[in-house]
C-alpha positions in Angstrom: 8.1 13.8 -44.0 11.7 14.0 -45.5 14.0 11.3 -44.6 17.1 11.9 -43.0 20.3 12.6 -44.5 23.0 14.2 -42.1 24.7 15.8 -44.9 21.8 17.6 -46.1 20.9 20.6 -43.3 17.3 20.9 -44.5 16.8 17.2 -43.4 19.4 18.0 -40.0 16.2 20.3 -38.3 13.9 16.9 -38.4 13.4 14.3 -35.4 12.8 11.9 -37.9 15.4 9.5 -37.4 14.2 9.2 -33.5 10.5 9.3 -34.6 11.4 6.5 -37.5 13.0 4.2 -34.7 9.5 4.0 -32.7 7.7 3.4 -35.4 5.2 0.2 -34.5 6.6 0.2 -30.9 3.4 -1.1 -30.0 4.2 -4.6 -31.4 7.6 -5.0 -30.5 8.5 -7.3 -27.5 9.8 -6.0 -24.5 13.5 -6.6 -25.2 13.5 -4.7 -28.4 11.7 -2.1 -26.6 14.3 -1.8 -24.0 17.0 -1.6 -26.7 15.5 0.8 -28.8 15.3 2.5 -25.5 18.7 2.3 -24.6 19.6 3.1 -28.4 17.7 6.4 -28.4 19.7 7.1 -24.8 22.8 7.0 -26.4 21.8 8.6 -29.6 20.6 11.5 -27.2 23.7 11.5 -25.2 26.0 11.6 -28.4 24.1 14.4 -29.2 24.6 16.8 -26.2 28.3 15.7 -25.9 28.7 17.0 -29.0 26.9 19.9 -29.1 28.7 20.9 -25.6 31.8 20.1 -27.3 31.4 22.7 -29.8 29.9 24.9 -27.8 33.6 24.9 -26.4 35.3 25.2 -29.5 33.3 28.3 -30.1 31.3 26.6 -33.5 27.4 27.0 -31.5 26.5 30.0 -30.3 24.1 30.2 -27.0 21.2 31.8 -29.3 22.1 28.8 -31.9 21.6 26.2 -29.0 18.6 28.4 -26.8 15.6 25.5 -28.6 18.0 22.6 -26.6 18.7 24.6 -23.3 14.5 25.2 -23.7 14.4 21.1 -24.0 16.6 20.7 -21.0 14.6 23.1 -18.6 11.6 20.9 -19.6 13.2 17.9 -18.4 14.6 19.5 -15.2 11.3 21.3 -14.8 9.5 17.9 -15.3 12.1 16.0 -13.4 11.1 18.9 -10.6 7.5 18.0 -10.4 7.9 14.1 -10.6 10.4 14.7 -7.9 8.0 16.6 -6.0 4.8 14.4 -6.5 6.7 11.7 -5.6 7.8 13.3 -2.0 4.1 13.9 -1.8 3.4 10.4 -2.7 6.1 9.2 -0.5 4.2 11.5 2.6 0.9 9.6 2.2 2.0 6.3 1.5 4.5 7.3 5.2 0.9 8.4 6.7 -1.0 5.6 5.4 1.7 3.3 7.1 1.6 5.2 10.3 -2.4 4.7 10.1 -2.0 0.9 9.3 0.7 0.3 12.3 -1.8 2.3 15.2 -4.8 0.1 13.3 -2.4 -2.8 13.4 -1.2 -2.5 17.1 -5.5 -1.8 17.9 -6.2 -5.0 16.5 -2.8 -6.8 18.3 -4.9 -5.3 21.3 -8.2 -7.0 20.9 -6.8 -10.2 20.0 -4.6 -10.1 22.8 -7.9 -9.4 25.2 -9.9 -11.8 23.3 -7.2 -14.7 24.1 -7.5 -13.7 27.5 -10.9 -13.7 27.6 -10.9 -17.6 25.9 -8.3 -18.8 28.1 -10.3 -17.7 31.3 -13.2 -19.3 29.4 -10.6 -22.6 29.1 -9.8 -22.8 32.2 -13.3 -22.4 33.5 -14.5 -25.4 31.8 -11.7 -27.0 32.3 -12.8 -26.5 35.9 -16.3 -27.2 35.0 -14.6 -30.9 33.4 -12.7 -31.4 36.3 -16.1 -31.4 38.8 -18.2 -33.4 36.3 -15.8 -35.6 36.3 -15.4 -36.0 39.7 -19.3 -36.2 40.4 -19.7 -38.7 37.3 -17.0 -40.6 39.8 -19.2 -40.4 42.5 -22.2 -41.5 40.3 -20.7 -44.9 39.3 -19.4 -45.6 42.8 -23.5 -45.4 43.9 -24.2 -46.8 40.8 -21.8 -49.7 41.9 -23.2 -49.9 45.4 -26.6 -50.0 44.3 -25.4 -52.8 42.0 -24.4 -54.9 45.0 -27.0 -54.2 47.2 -29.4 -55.2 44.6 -27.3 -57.9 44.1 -27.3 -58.9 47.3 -31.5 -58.1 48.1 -32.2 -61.0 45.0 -31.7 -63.9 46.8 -32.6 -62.6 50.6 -35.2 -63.7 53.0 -37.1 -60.8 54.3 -39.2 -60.9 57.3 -42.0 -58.9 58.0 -45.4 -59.0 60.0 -48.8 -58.2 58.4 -51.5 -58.4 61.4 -49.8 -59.9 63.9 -48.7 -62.7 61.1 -44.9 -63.3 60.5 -44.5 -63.8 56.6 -41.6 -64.8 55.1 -40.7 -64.1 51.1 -38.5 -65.3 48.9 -37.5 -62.1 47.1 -36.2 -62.8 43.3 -35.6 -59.2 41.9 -34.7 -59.3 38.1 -34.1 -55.8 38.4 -31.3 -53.9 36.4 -29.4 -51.0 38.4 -30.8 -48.7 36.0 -34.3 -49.5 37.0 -33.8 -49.0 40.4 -34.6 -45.3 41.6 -34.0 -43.2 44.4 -37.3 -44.4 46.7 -36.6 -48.0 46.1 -33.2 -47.8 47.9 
């Protein structure tokens, strides 16, 4: 490939210098990237200015200038299509929002039935609680009064007759309240 020389013409027709610039882009680091970027911007800007300016002046004809007006229906036509898949893009990411939101307000739904359903739950038990705790009252009150009547049957003289025959015992119950069932009371 000829090198570039801007006052030889043969060399003019050439993207070289462009081409030159990107050479090993794939090692550079992202700031030279984004300068040789910004370079080749300005380099291409320059370059239609100055075409358009003598355009004006009369020194390019529209036939002399037709392979740059094909170049810039490229971009437009390109920039027309990436406009366009991106309004299609745009509708499907809108729908897949729209999708997410009704999924999202579904689940809202049966979370919100769910944490009804576990606070009825709650307060159930909490009702259940609130009766085992007033029978486990209940329990140690007995359990107390069978305490004391124990208590108060170790030491007692019980009568009884057997044939006719009063007998009298000396009752010494070493008994705990936890042995003492139901029948014995």
């Amino acid at each position: 490939m000829a090198s570039f020389n801007p006052n030889k013409p043969e060399t003019n027709t050439s993207s070289a210098p462009i081409a030159y610039r990107l050479t090993g882009l794939e090692t550079w680091n992202p700031k030279a990237k984004s300068d040789t970027m910004s370079s080749i911007a300005d380099d291409i800007r320059a370059t239609f200015m100055c075409i358009a300016q003598h355009m004006e002046a009369g020194k390019l004809t529209h036939n002399q200038t037709q392979s740059i007006d094909t170049v810039i229906e490229t971009i437009r036509g390109t920039e027309v299509a990436n406009r366009r898949a991106l309004e299609r893009r745009t509708q499907r990411l809108r729908r897949e929002k729209e999708h997410v939101k009704r999924e999202y307000r579904v689940l809202v739904r049966e979370a919100e039935k769910l944490g009804l359903a576990y606070q009825a739950k709650v307060q159930e038990l909490m009702g259940l609680n609130r009766g085992l705790m007033v029978e486990t009252g209940e329990l140690r009150a007995e359990k107390e009064m069978l305490r004391l009547r124990l208590e108060a049957k170790k030491r007692e003289i019980v009568g009884n007759e057997v044939d006719g025959v009063k007998v009298k015992v000396i009752v010494d119950v070493d008994l705990e309240v936890d042995d003492v069932d139901e029948e014995m009371v």
